[in-house]
N, C-alpha and C positions, 0 to 999 in steps of 0.2 A: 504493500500500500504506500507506503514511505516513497520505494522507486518511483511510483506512478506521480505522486505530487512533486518531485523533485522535477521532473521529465516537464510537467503541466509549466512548472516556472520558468524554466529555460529557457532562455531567448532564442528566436529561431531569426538567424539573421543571412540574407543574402548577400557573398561577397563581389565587389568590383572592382574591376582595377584598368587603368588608362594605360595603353603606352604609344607615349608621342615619341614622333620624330625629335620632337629638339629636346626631350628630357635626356638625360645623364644615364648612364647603366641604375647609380643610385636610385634615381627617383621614379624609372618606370616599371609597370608592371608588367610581371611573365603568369604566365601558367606555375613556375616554381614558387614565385614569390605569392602567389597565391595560395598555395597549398599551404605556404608555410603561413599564411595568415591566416588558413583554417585551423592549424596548429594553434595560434595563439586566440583564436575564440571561441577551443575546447578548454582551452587553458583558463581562461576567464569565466567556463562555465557557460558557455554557449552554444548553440549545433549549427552548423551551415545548411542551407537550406535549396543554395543555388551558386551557382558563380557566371560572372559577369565578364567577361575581357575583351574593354573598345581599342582599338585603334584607328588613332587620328593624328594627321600631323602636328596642331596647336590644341590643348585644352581649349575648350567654350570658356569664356572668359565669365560666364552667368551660370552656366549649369555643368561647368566642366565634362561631362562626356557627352552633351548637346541634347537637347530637350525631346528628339526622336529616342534616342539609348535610354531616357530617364525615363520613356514613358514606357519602353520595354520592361525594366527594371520594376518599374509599379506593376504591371501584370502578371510578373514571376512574382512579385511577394503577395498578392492575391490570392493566385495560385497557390500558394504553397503557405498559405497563413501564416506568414514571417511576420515577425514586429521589426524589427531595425532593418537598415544597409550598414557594411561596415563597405569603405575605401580602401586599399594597398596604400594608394596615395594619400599626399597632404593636402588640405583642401583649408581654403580661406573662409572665414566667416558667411562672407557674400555664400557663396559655393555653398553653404549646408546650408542657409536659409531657400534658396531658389530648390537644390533636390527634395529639399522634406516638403515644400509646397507643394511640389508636381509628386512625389511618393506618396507621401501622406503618411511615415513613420519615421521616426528616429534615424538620423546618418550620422556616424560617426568614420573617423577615420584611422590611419591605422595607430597614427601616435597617440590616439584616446586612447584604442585600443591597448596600450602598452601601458599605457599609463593607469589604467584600469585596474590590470594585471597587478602591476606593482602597488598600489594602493592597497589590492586585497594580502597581499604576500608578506611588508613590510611588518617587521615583529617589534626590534628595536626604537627607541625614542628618535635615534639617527636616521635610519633608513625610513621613518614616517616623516620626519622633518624636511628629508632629501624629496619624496614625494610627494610631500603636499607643497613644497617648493615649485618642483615640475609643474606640478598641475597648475599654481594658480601662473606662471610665467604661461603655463601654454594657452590657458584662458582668457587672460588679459587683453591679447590682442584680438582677441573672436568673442570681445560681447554682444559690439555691434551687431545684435541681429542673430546669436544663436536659438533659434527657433525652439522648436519640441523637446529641443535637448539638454538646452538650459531648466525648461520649465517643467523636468519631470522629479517628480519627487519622490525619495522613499524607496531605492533598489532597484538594482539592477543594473546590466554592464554601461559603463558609460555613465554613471549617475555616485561613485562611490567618492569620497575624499571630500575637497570643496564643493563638488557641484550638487550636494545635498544643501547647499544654501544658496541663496537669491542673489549672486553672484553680479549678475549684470548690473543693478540699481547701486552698486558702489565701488566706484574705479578704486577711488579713493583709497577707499577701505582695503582694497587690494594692494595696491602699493604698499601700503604701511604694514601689511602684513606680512609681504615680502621682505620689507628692510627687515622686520622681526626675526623673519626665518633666517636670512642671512647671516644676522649677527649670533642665533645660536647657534648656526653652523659652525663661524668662525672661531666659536669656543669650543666645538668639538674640535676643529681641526690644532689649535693649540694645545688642548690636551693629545691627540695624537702625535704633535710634535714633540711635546716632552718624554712621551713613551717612545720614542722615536730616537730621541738626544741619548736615552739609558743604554736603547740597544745598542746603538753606535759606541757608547762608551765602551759597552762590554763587548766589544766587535763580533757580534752575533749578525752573519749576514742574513736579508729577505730575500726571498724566494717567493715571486709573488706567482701564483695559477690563473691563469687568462685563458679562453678559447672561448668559442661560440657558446650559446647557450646550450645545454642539452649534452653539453660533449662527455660529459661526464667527471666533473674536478669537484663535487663534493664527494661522489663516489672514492676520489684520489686521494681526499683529504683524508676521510675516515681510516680508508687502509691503511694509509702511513702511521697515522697519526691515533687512532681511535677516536677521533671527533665528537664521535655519532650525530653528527648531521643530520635529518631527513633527505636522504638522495634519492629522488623519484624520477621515472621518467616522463620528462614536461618541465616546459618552457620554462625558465624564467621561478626555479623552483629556489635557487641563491638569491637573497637581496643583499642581507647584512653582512658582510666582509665577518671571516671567523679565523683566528691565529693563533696556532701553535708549536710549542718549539719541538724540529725533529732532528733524533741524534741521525747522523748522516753516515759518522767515522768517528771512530773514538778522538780522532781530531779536530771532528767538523761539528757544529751544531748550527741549526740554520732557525726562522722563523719561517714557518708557511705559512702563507697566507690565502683563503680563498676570497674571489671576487664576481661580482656578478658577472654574468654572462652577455655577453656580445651579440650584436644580431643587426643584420640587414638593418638600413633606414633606421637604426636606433636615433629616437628623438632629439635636437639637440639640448633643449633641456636639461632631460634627466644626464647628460652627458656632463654638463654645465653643472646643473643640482649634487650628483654624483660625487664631485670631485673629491669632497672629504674621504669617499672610501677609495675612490681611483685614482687618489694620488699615490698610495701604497706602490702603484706602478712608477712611479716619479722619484722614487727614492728606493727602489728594488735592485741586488744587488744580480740576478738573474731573472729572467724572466721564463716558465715554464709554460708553456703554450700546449697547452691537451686539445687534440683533435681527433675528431669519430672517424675512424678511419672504414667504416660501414653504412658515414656518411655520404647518398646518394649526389649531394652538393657541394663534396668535399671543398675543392680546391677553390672555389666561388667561395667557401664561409673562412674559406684560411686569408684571403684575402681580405674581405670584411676585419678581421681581425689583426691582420696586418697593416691595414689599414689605421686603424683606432691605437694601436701600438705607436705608431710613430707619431701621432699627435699626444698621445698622454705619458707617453716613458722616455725618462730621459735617454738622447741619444747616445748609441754605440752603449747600451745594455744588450751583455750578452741573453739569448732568447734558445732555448734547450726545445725542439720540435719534442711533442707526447703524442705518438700513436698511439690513442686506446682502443678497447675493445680487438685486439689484433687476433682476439679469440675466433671473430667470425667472419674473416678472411681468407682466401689463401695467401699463403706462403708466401706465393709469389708475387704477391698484390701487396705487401709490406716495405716502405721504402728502409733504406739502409743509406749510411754516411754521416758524415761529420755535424754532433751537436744533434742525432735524432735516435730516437729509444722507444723502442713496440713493446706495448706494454697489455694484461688487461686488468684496472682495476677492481673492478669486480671479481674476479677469479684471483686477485691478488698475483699473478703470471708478472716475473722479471719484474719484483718491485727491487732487486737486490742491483740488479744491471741498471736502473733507473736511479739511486743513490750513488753507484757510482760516477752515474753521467752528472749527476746534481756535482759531486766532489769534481769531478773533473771540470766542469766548465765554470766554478766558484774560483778554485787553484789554478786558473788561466791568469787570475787577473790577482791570486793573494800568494805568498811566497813562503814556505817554510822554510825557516832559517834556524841556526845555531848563532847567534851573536857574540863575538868577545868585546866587551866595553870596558874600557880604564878606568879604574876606582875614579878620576877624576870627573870623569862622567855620570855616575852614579842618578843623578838625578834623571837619566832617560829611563830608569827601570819604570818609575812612576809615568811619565811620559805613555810609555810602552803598555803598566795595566791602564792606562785611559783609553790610548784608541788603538788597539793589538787585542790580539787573544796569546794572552802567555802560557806555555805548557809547561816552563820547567826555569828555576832560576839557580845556579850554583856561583857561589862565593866564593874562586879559587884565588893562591896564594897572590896572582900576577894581572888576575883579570877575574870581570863579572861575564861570567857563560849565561846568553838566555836564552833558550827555545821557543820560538814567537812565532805567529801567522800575520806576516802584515800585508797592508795593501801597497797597492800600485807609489805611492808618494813617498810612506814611513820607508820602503826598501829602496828608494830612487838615494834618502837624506841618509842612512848606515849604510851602503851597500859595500862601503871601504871596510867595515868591522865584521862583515861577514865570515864564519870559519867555515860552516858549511850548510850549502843548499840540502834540505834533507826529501 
């Protein structure tokens, strides 16, 4: 009985998607990017009902896929007793007022629809602050005139976060709620810096997990780590960034870190919103990149991520490729070379070969050394436990012996007192 009324609430929504001539790979839509955004409105709790894909060379600048496709569109969701449209694309205020008049339900597009997602997902204080951020940035500019979808209340996709209040009647009030939000951010991101200054101190490298959604790096995290995360499969299942420390090598300890997950046309927003937890990538001392390698999109989502990579981490951060799932491949279908490791976390398969890749591409860029320093020097021991990880200190008769991991600078300034690279 339970099923049957869950089933009745569900939004039944048709999706559409444009693809012009003059859009960008980014912004148009395919048959893939489709799919993948009936992926994210089972995710949200909703079923597809239909699919729509115009092509035109320019968007209608009134009803973006032209008032003949819009009126197709109403007679599929007739049809098929849908309540909403959801878009692939991004659509201006104008845009969802002129479809929902000629439709007569609910339109949203797909950055609601993401945003959606992540409203219902976020657990933490942070990661609700980050989304309700997004949202009201994404609202702000589409009051003008958000029709059916501003004014519905009370549940349902498209309706969670701010837009359960009367949003349009107070710009004002928006703004100011922005600044709000922004400045608690700016206090979490300070307390992340001081957590941030300790680890450094105690030269504890990040290891930050990035890939597409869905790829599976909470699944990663738990293995290693015993997390116990919820790792499910579905979209957008990480919001909150989650870190723990893993011994790597009785030499190495590192900090994991997991992050949310990457995706096609990710809003810029929540990109913007984000940044407290995506800056982890901007101060990460490796970057481990898990990719589904049973992903039918592979090399299209490795790029998406690659993409996003070079805007949010600092440049020339080494980046360690993770083939996962390498369980339900063949063989021969698993890449090999330098900086890439087939893994399956789930089956826990070459998590031992995968630490060692982590050691290996951390010690490209930190140096084990044996130090001799001149009692005159003395004062670099302390130096050395500030931003070093020291293993071993002996006080011989002639010289202080250190065993140390440094980086790239502290071994550029001793590299004269070196006795031996170990």
């Amino acid at each position: 009985m339970e099923e049957i009324i869950n089933q009745e609430k569900q939004e039944r929504a048709v999706l559409v998607g444009l693809n012009a001539d003059c859009f960008s790979d980014e912004q148009t839509a395919t048959e893939d990017t489709l799919d993948e955004l009936e992926s994210l409105l089972e995710t949200a709790g909703g079923v597809c009902t239909g699919m729509v894909l115009q092509n035109r060379h320019t968007p209608d600048p009134h009803s973006f896929i032209g008032e003949g496709k819009a009126q197709e569109v109403k007679m599929l969701v007739e049809a098929t007793n849908s309540t909403m449209v959801v878009f692939d694309n991004e659509l201006s205020a104008g845009n969802i007022r002129a479809l929902e008049e000629i439709i007569g339900v609910p339109v949203l597009d797909r950055s609601a629809l993401i945003l959606d997602i992540f409203a219902q997902r976020a657990k933490t204080k942070e990661g609700r602050l980050q989304v309700e951020l997004a949202q009201y940035k994404y609202l702000l500019p589409r009051l003008s005139g958000m029709g059916t979808s501003m004014s519905r209340q009370g549940g349902g996709i498209g309706t969670r976060g701010p837009g359960e209040t009367k949003l349009e009647t107070d710009r004002r009030h928006i703004r100011e709620r922005i600044n709000r939000l922004e400045e608690e951010l700016e206090q979490v991101r300070k307390v992340r810096s001081v957590q941030r200054e300790r680890r450094m101190k105690n030269s504890v490298p990040v290891v930050a997990i990035v890939g597409y959604t869905n790829s599976g790096k909470s699944t990663l995290l738990n293995q290693l780590t015993g997390a116990g995360i919820p790792a499910n499969n579905r979209l957008f299942d990480t919001l909150d960034t989650t870190s723990r420390l893993l011994r790597v090598s009785d030499n190495l300890d590192v900090i994991l870190s997991d992050t949310v997950g990457f995706i096609a046309k990710l809003p810029h927003h929540l990109v913007n919103a984000f940044h407290a937890t995506l800056e982890e990538l901007e101060y990460a001392d490796l970057l481990l990149h898990v990719i589904d390698l049973s992903d039918p999109y592979l090399e299209r989502h490795i790029a998406v991520v690659d993409r996003l990579i070079s805007k949010l981490a600092k440049p020339q951060t080494p980046v360690l490729r993770c083939y996962n799932k390498a369980d339900l491949v063949y063989s021969e279908d698993i890449p090999m070379g330098k900086d890439v490791v087939a893994i399956s976390a789930k089956k826990g398969i070459n998590m031992d070969g995968l630490l060692k890749a982590i050691e290996k591409a951390l010690n490209q860029r930190r140096h084990h050394v044996i130090l001799g320093l001149p009692y005159s020097m003395g004062g670099k021991v302390e130096t050395l436990h500030d931003n070093a990880q020291v293993l071993k200190v002996d006080y011989t008769e002639s010289q202080i012996q250190i065993e140390t991991i440094l980086d790239e600078i502290l071994f550029g300034r001793l590299r004269e007192y070196v006795i031996k690279e170990c």
